[in-house]
C-alpha positions in Angstrom: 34.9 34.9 56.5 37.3 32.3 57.8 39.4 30.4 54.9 37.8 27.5 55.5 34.2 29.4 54.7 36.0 30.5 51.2 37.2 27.2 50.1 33.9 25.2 51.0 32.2 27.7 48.6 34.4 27.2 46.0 33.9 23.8 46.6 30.3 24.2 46.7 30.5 26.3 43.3 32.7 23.1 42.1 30.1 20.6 42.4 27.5 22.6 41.0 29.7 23.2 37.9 30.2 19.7 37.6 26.7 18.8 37.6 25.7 21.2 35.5 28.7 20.2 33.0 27.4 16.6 33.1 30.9 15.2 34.4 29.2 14.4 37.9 25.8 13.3 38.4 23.2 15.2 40.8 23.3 14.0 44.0 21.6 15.1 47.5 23.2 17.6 49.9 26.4 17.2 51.5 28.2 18.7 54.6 31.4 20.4 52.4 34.3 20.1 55.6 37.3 22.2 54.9 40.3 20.3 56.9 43.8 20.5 57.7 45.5 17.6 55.9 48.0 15.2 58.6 51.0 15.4 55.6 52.2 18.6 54.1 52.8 17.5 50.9 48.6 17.2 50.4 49.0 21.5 50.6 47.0 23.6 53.4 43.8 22.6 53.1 41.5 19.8 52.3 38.0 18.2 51.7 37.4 14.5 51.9 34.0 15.4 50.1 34.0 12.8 47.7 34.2 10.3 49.9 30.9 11.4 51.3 29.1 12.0 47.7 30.4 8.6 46.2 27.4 6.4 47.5 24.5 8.9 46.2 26.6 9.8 43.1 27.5 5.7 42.2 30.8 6.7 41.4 34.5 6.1 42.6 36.2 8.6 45.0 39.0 9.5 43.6 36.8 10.3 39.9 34.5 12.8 42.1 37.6 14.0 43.5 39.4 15.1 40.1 35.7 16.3 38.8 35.3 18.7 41.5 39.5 20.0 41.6 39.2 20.6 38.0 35.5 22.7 38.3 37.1 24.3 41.2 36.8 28.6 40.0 40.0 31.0 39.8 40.5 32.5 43.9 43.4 35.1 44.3 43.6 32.8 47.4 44.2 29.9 46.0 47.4 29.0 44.3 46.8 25.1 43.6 44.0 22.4 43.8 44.7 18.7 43.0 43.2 15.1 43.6 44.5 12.3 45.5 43.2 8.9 46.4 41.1 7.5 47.8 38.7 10.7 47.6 40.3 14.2 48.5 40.5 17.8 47.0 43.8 19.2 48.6 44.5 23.3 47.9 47.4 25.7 48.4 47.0 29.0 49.4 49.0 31.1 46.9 52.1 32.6 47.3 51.1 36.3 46.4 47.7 35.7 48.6 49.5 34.5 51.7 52.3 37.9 51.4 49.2 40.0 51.6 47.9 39.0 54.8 51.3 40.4 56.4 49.6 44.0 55.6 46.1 42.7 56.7 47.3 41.1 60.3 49.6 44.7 61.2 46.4 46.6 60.5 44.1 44.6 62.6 46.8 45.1 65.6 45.0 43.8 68.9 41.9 42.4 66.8 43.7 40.5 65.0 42.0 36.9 65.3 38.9 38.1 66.7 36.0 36.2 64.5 32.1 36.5 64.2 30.8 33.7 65.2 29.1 34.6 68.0 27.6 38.0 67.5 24.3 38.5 68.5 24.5 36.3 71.2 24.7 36.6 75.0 26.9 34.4 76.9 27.4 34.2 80.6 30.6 32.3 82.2 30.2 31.6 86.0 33.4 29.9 87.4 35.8 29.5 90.8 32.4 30.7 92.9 34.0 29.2 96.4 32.4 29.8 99.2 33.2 32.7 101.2 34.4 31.3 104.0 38.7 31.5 103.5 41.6 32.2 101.3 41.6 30.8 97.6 43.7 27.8 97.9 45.7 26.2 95.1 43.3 23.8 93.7 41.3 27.0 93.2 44.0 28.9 90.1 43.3 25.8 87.7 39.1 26.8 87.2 39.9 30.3 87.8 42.2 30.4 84.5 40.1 28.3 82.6 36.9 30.4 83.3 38.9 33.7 82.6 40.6 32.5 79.2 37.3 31.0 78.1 35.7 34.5 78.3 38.4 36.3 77.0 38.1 33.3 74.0 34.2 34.1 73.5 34.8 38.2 73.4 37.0 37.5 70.2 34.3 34.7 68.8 31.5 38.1 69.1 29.7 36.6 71.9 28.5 39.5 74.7 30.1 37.9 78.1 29.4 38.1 81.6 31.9 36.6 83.9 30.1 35.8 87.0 31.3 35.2 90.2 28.4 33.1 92.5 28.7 33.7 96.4 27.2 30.8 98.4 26.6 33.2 101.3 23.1 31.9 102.4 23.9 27.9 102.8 24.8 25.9 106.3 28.9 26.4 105.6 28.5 30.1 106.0 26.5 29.4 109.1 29.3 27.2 110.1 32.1 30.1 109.2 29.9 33.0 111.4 29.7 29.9 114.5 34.0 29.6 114.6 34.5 33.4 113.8 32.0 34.2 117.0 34.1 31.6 118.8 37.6 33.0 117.8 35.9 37.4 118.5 35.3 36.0 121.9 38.2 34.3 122.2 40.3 37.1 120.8 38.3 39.2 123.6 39.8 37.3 126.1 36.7 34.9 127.0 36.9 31.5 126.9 34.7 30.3 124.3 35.4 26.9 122.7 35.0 26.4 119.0 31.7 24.9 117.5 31.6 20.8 117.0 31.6 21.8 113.3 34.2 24.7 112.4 36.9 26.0 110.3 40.3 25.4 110.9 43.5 27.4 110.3 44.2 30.4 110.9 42.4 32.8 108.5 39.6 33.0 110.9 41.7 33.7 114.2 43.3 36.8 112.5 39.9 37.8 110.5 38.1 38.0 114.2 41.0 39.4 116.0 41.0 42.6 113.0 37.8 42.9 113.5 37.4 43.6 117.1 40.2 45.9 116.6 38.5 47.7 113.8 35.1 47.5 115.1 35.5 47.6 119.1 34.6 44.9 121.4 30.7 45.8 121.3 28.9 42.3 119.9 30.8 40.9 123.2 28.1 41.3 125.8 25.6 41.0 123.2 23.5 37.3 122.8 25.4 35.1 119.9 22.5 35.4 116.9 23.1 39.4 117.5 26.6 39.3 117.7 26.8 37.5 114.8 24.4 39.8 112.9 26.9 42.3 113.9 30.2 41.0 112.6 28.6 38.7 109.5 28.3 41.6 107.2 32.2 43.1 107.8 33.1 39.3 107.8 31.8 38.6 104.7 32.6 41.8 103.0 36.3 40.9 104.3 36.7 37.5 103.0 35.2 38.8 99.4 38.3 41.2 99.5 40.9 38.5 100.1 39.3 36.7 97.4 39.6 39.2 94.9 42.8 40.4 95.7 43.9 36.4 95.3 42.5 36.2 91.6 43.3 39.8 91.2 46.9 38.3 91.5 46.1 35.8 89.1 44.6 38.4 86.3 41.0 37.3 86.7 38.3 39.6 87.4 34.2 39.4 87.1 31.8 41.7 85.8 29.1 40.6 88.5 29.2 39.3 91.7 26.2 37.6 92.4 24.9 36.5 96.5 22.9 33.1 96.9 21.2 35.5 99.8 19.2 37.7 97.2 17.5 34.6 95.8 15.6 34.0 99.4 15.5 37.8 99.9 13.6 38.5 96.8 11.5 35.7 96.6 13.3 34.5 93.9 14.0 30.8 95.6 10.0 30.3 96.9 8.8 31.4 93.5 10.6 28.9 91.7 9.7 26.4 94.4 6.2 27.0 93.9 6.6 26.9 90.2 8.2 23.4 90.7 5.2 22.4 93.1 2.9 23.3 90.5 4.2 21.1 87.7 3.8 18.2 90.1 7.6 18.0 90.7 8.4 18.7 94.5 7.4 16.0 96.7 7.5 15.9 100.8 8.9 12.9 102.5 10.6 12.7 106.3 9.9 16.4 106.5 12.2 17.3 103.5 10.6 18.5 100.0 12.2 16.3 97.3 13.1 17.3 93.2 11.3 14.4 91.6 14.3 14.0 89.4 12.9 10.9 88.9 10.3 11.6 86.6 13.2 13.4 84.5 15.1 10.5 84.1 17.6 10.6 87.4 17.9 7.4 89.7 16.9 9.2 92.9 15.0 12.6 93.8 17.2 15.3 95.7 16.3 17.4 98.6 15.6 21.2 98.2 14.2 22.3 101.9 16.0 20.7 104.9 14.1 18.5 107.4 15.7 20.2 110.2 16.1 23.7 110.1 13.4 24.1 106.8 16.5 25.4 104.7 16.9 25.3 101.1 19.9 22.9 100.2 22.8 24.2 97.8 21.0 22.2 94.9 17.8 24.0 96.3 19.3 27.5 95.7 21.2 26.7 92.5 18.1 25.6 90.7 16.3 29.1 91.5 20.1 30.6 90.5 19.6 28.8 87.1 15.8 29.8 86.4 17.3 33.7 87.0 19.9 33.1 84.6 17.5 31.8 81.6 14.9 33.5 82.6 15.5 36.6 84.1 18.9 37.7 82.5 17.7 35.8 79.4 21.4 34.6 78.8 21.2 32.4 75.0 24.2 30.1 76.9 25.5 29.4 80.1 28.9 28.1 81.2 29.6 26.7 84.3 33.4 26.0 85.4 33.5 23.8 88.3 35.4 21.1 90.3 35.8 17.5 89.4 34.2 17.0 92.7 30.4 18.8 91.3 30.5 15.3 88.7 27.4 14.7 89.8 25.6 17.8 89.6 25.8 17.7 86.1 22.6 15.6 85.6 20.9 17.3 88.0 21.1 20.6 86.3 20.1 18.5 82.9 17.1 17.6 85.0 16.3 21.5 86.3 16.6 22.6 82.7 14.3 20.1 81.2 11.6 20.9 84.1 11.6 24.4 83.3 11.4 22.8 79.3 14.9 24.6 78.6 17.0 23.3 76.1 19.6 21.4 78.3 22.1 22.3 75.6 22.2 26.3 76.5 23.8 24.9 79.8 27.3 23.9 79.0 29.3 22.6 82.7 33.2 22.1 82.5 34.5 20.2 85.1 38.2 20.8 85.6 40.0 18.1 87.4 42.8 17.2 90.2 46.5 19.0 89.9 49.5 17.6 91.2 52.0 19.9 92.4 55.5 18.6 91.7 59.1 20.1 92.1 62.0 19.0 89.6 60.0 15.7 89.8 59.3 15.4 92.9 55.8 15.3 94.1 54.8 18.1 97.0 52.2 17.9 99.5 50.6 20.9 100.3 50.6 21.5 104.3 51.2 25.0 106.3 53.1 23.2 108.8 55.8 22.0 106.3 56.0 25.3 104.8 55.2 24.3 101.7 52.4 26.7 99.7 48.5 26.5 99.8 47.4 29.5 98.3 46.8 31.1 95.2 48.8 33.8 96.9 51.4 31.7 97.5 51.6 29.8 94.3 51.4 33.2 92.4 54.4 34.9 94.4 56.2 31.3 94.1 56.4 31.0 90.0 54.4 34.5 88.6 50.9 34.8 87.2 52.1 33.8 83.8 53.6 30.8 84.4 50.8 29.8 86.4 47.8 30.7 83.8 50.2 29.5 80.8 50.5 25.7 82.8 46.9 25.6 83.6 45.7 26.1 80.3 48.4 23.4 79.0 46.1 20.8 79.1 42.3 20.1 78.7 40.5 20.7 81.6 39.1 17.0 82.1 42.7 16.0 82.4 44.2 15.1 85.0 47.6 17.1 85.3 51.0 18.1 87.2 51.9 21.4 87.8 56.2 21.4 88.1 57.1 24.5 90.0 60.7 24.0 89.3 60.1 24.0 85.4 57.5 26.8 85.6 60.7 28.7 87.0 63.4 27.8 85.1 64.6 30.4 82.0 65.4 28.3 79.5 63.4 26.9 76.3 62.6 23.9 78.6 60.1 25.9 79.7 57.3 26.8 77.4 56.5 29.8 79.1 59.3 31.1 78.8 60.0 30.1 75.7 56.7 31.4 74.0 57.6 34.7 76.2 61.0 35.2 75.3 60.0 34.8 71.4 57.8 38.0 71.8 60.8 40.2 73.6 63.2 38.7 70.6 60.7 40.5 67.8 60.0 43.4 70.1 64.0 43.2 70.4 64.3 43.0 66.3 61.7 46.1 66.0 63.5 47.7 68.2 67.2 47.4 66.6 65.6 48.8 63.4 64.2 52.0 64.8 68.1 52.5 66.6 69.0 52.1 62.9 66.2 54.3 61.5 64.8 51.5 59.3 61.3 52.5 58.1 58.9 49.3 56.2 55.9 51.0 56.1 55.9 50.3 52.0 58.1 46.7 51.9 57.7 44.5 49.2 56.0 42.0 50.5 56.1 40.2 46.8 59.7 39.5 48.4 59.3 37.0 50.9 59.2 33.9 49.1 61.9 31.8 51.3 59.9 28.5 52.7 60.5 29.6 56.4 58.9 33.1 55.8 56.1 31.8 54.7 55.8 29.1 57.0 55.4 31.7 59.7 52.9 33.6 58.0 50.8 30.3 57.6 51.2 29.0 61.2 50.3 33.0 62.0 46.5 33.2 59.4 45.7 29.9 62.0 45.2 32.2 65.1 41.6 32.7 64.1 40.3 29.7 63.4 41.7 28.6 66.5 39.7 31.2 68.5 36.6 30.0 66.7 37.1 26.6 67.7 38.1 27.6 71.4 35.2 29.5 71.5 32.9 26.6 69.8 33.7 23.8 72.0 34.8 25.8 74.7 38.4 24.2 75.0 40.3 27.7 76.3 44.0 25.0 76.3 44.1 24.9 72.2 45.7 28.6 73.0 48.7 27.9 74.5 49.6 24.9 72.3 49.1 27.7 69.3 51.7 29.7 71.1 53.8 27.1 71.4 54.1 26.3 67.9 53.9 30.3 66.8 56.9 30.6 68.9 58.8 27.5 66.8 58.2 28.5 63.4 59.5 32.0 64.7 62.7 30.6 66.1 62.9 28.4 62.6 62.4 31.8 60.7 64.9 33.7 62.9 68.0 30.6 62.5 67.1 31.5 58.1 66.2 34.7 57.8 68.6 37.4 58.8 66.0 40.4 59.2 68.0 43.1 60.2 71.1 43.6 57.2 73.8 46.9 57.7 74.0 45.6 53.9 72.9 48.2 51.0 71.7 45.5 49.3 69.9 43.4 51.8 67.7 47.0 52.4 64.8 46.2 50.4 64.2 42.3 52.3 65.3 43.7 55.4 62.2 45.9 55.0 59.8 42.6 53.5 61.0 40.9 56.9 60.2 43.3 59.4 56.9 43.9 58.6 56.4 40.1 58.7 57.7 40.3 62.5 55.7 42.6 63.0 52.7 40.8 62.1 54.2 37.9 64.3 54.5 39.9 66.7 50.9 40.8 66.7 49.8 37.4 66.6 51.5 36.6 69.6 50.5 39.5 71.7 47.3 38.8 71.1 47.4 35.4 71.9 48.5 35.7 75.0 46.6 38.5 75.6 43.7 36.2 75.3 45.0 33.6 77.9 45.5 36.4 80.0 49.1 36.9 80.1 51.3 39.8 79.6 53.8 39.9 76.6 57.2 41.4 77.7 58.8 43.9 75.5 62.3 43.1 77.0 64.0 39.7 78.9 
């Protein structure tokens, strides 16, 4: 049970008592919110209750306030509860309380944080899915970090997660991608065949098709184009995956399912969902297309499923057979989608295909992460092979590490727009955050380590001991880490992580400037002892927090 849980039932126990006591008159039910208060002095936690119950109770605030913080029961957690105007019930945690949950954080180690919230239900998290068709660039790492936190985030809420990977290998860009890479095996045969009116640039495809007549002979050459291409397409495809994974590999992300737009329309998947759609009176032909009537959902204009020209299902066409499987088939509870700023307006669209298969639109939850801007020392980059400046995720990755690159990322919310300095993300000093959140893990680990040279044991500190404000200020800041999982993982905002980290890593460095932990002094033995249990615990804290936005913790820098 999460503090906040405790104290709105003492609360709750409060009110009752009051009523029952005559000092507060009955009154209907009332959403008990355990918050934060903005000012210190107003102690750890807070309810602004009162506020709420004065209008049904006809009675001031502030006089429901100091009812309910005098009815409020004994709690070992709880050290103090007063009023203050116009309507709040502040508490402190207790002293002796707060020193016991140094022994309580050490023995939950890596689990430390993990909550309940979601247990019982299934959760799947479907993000970068680019098509297969080149190299992950840049503007790829920001959803690829988000998705990958976000999943790590909902483990520790309970949830069961599947991190999907979707590959649009069925739709017209892949038969774009097998049109230049038959141009560029012939080419690379020595024929002169020019590329397609539409193709792929760069150079990913000129080396792909030259590896692949070197690896698999020259034998789709006298062969028609559509068999050709049936010959290299699977190897191709297979190939590009590879690079792909490797690139987010790189990165620290990884999938427990990579899922093919092709086995919708190989399975039948795609036509029974069409004719599922026909039958509820919501497909409709016009200029040899077939039409969502999104319109009679609420949408400003229908959208076309099957092609005029070819008789093709669309990538909207596909997706909404992808998103019946999901609910339906899979039977996920929740779905998250991370995508683009660019998918914007999808999002109705999938609020539509949810409501005509009379799904709760809420189980579909779509995250649209927006446009970074590279800059270096301040100066803004433009991303172009020919200037030599970096386009990949490879390249960004070997440029300023996987860390500093899922630690920026996550920085800010995903619907803001943001700049990515390469130049800070490099720079070891605590003008970098990463570094500096980084560097306070290796200083504990450092710490832990100097005791053991010394042959100090803690295993049975006095805890009672540390009492000096900037001990327990670290201990508070540390009890936060699961709440803040729970509400990552409840509004699915994976960036309140590395703020935590950030101010973890303060209250450390303001705990460290006060509080000498390791004493050669006789009769500093006993604190010394009190203190490194508490960095331990710190240490913990940390490690799991970045563990959860997928970065390492060093032991040493």
């Amino acid at each position: 049970m999460q503090i906040t849980d405790t104290l709105a039932s003492l609360v709750s126990q409060a009110l009752e008592t009051a009523q029952t006591s005559g000092s507060l008159p009955a009154a209907g039910d009332v959403d008990i919110k355990i918050e934060r208060p903005k000012l210190a002095e107003h102690g750890d936690f807070s309810t602004s209750s009162p506020l709420a119950l004065a209008r049904s109770m006809r009675m001031a605030p502030l006089q429901i306030a100091e009812a309910i913080a005098a009815a409020i029961p004994e709690h070992h957690m709880v050290g103090s509860v007063t009023h203050a105007a116009p309507g709040f019930v502040n508490f402190t945690l207790s002293t002796s309380w707060l020193q016991s949950q140094v022994d309580v954080i050490r023995d939950a180690d890596d689990q430390f944080g993990s909550v309940e919230s979601g247990v019982g239900q299934s959760i799947q998290v479907e993000f970068v899915s680019v098509n297969p068709t080149g190299p992950l660039h840049v503007g790829h790492a920001r959803g690829a970090v988000i998705g990958s936190s976000l999943a790590n985030v909902l483990e520790a809420a309970g949830y069961e997660v599947q991190r999907e990977y979707y590959v649009n290998d069925a739709g017209n860009q892949m038969k774009v991608f097998y049109d230049t890479l038959y141009a560029r095996y012939m080419q690379a045969a020595g024929h002169d065949v020019p590329l397609p009116e539409q193709s792929y640039p760069g150079e990913f495809l000129e080396e792909l098709a030259a590896d692949l007549l070197k690896d698999l002979g020259d034998g789709a050459v006298s062969k028609d184009k559509a068999d050709a291409i049936a010959d290299l397409a699977p190897e191709s495809l297979e190939r590009t995956l590879e690079n792909i994974r490797h690139s987010l590999e790189l990165l620290g992300v990884s999938y427990d399912q990579w899922f093919h737009e092709s086995k919708l329309l190989s399975t039948g998947r795609f036509d029974e969902v069409l004719n599922f759609l026909e039958d509820a009176d919501l497909i409709v032909e016009r200029d040899g297309a077939k039409w969502f009537s999104a319109t009679k959902l609420g949408l400003e204009e229908d959208i076309v499923v099957i092609r005029s020209g070819d008789g093709g299902p669309t990538y909207f066409g596909t997706d909404i057979a992808y998103h019946h499987e999901k609910f339906t088939e899979r039977k996920f509870d929740r779905v998250v989608n991370v995508w683009g700023a660019d998918h914007h307006g999808h999002v109705a669209r999938m609020d539509a295909v949810l409501q005509a298969f009379e799904l709760d639109p809420d189980r579909l939850t779509i995250i649209l992460n927006q446009i970074v801007n590279f800059s270096n020392e301040g100066e803004s980059l433009k991303f172009s092979k020919r200037n030599n400046v970096m386009v990949t995720v490879d390249e960004l990755v070997e440029e300023v590490g996987a860390d500093a690159t899922r630690f920026t990322f996550l920085s800010r919310s995903p619907e803001s727009h943001m700049e990515f300095d390469l130049g800070l993300a490099k720079t070891q000093s605590s003008e970098n955050p990463v570094y500096y959140v980084q560097y306070a893990h290796a200083r504990m680990a450092s710490i832990l380590r100097t005791a053991a040279d010394r042959e100090i044991t803690f295993e049975s500190a006095d805890l009672s001991l540390l009492v000096h404000k900037h001990e327990l200020e670290l201990i508070r800041k540390i009890i936060e880490l699961p709440a803040v999982v729970e509400r990552s993982a409840e509004r699915f905002e994976p960036h309140h992580l590395p703020h935590f980290a950030m101010e973890l890593a303060r209250s450390l460095q303001r705990f460290y400037e006060s509080c000498r932990v390791v004493s050669s002094e006789e009769s500093e033995l006993e604190i010394s002892r009190a203190r490194l249990q508490l960095v331990e615990a710190a240490k913990v804290a940390l490690h799991r927090t970045l563990s959860l936005m997928g970065m390492t913790s060093p032991e040493r820098m």
